[in-house]
C-alpha positions, 0 to 999 in steps of 0.5 A: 393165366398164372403160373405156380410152383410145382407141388413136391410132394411124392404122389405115393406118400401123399396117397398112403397118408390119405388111407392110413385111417381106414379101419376096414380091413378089406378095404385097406388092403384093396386101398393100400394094394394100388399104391404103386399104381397110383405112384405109375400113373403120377409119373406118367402124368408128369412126362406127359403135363411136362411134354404138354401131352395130358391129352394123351393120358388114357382115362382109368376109371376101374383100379383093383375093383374099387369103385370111383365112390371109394376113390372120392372118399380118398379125396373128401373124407380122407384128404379135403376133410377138415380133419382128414389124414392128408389134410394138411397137403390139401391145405398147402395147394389150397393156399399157394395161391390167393388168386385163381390161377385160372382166370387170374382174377377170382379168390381161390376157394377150391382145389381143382382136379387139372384130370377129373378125378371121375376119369383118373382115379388113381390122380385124386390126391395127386398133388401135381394134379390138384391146383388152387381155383375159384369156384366159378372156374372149378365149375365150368371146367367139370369132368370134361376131358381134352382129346387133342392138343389144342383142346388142353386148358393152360396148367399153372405148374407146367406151362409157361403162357407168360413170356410174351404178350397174348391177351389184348382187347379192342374197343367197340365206340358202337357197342360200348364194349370191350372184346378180349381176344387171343393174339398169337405171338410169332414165335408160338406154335399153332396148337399153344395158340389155340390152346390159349383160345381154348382156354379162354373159352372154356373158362368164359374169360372174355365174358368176364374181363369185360364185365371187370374192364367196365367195373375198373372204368367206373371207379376210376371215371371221376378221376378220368374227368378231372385229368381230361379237364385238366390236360385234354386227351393227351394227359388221359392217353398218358394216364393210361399208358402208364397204367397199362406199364404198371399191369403189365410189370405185374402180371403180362396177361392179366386184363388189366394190362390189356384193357388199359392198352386198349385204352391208350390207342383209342383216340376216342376213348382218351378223348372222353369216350371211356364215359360211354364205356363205363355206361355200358 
């Protein structure tokens, strides 16, 4: 949902700080033996996140005979640790984002393997695969991995889903509702269009921006009121297209942009019906 700069860090340096600790001889050999797997498998994930293909990427769970425990030691102990060898370039994912890349709404909390680290090993401290993430969507992504093209969730560092307008919402008067959906601009292809569904729904976000859309109403009910009173339904329609202005020149496709639009071109809810909106 927002997209960040790329990590620079070379995949292979990254990886030798994250081990230069272990003091057990035989594993340190093993450790340090795949490096130039490691260094590989990060350049091939970037031809294919840069081709949108990560999909294609072939899972490698078993590297030099260690085990997948050894490779989360890499992460946990060697790498996330607070005073691990590599901590410092978990630090500098961690904080390149305030908000949730994601879904573009929680605070980032956690780093997020984009390949689970289960299935990719030899990615664990890859730093073009590790991006800043709430908690909330870090869960709900889990070890799943995509096997199609339109079954690949939006990567913050490599796709661009922010040069036209893609999230909108509708009302429902009935329902009291908003429905935040996918709408596919002409000049996308097919599969970037379900990707985008994809990813909404992997990540619950039509659930999510209705609950905040709701939230944003009510606090903003009391002044919704004074400015109906004052000016009728048209003042309102005015106070809401100025604020979906203002969204969408900060972020395109946030909910935000989408709720407020939705608003203003609803005659109903500009003429009083964002009361039973914010009912719920």
């Amino acid at each position: 949902m927002r997209k960040l700069a790329k990590p620079t860090r070379d995949a292979k340096s990254v990886y030798e700080l994250c081990i230069s600790r272990v003091k057990k001889a035989t594993l340190k050999a093993s450790l340090t033996a795949i490096s130039p797997t490691v260094q590989a498998e990060a350049a091939s994930y970037e031809i294919s996140a840069t081709a949108g293909s990560l999909h294609t990427m072939a899972t490698f769970p078993n590297i030099g005979g260690l085990s997948n425990k050894e490779f989360n030691k890499v992460y946990t102990g060697r790498m996330a640790s607070p005073k691990a060898p590599g901590r410092a370039i978990y630090d500098e994912i961690f904080i390149s984002s305030k908000i949730c890349p994601l879904c573009g709404h929680g605070k980032v909390t956690t780093v997020d393997h984009h390949l689970p680290k289960a299935h990719y090993p030899a990615l664990t401290v890859t730093p073009i695969n590790l991006v800043p993430a709430c908690s909330d969507c870090n869960k709900l992504k889990d070890d799943v991995i995509s096997t199609a093209a339109s079954r690949q969730t939006i990567h913050p560092y490599y796709d661009d889903f922010d040069s036209e307008q893609w999230l909108f919402a509708d009302i429902n008067q009935i329902e009291r509702v908003f429905y935040f959906h996918v709408k596919k601009p002409t000049s996308w292809s097919q599969t970037k269009f379900l990707r985008a569904k994809f990813h909404l729904k992997t990540f619950e976000l039509a659930i999510l921006f209705s609950l905040h859309a709701i939230e944003e109403l009510n606090d903003r009910l009391l002044t919704l009121e004074k400015i109906l009173a004052a000016g009728g339904s048209q003042e309102v329609m005015d106070d809401f297209l100025d604020t979906a202005e203002s969204c969408k020149s900060n972020h395109l496709n946030s909910w935000k942009t989408a709720m407020y639009q939705a608003l203003a071109n609803s005659p109903w809810s500009c003429a009083g019906g964002f009361r039973d909106l914010a009912a719920g």
